[in-house]
C-alpha positions, 0 to 999 in steps of 0.5 A: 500500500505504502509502495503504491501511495509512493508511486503514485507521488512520483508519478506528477514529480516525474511529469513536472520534471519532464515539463520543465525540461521541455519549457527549458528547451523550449526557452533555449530554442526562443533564446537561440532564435532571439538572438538570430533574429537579433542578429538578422537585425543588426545585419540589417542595421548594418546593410542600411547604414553601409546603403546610406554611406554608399548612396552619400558617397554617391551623391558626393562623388556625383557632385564632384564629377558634375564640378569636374565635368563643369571646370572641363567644360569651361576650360574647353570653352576657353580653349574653344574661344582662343582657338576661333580667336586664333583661327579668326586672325589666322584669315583676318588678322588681329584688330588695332586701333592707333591714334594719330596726329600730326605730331604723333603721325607715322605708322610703321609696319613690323618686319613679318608683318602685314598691315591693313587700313581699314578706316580713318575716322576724325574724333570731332569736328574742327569748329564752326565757321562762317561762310561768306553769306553769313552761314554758319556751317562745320570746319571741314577735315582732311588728311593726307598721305605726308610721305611713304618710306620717307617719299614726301607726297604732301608738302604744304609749304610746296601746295603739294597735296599727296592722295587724301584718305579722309574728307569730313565733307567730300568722301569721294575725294578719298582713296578707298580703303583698304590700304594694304601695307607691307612689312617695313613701310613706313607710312605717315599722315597729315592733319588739316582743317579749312575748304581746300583752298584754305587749307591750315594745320588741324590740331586735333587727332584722328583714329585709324582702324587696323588689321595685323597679320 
């Protein structure tokens, strides 16, 4: 009786027994798959922050191409716009302007160099004046070729008058232009005011526009 009394009490000890094993089992596997599951987590916190750090390491990297490519570009169009320039003087030659005036009246050309007259222009009228019917009207301006490689062409105290390059009146008494003149020339002008049969010093300055090539 004692003996079936005892089994009896051992048998709930033995299933409890049992029971917890399984639900320490069970906590282990829990245990096991909370810390693969945290795992997985701070792998995927790690492969967000690695994205995050690739996409920024992009957008810079995209930024400094696109700054590249900018500085590239900008040099190529000022590389670009020396070569048209270049290119353009190659045909044309290079635009200059001088001023002159009669005592600051010579243009010599450069050895190797060629030089075209494109236009003389005169930097204001010389004055008004009065004609003999009581009119006022402007001073006329003329200039003359002085002298070519040292040949005098217009000698004023002579009456000698060389080919004009400007009338401020009477264009069609000028040469036309271009004047093309060749490496070593000398080549001079002079200034004057009045009709042209009262011709006296004009002492203002005229602009000449020129070509160098």
């Amino acid at each position: 009786m004692k003996v079936f009394i005892l089994t009896l009490l051992l048998i709930p000890l033995a299933g409890f027994s049992q029971t917890k094993k399984e639900l320490a089992d069970k906590v282990n596997r829990l245990e096991k798959t909370i810390d693969s599951l945290q795992g997985i987590v701070d792998n995927q916190e790690n492969i967000i922050e690695n994205r995050d750090r690739t996409v920024l390491l992009t957008k810079q990297h995209r930024a400094e191409m696109m700054e590249d490519r900018d500085k590239a570009l900008y040099k190529f169009s000022v590389i670009e716009k020396k070569l048209a320039k270049l290119e353009r003087e190659t045909k044309m030659g290079s635009a200059t302007m001088v001023t002159l005036a009669n005592n600051r009246n010579i243009i010599k050309v450069k050895e190797g160099k060629t030089y075209t007259l494109n236009q003389i222009i005169s930097d204001y009228s010389a004055g008004i004046v009065t004609d003999s019917l009581g009119n006022e009207q402007i001073e006329e301006i003329h200039i003359f070729v002085r002298a070519i490689n040292g040949e005098v062409l217009t000698d004023v105290d002579k009456g000698l008058y060389g080919p004009q390059v400007y009338s401020s009146t009477h264009p069609e008494h000028a040469i036309s232009f271009p004047i093309v003149l060749t490496e070593g020339t000398s080549f001079s002008v002079i200034l004057m005011k009045g009709s042209m049969d009262k011709l006296t010093p004009y002492d203002g300055r005229v602009y000449c526009s020129y070509t160098i090539k």
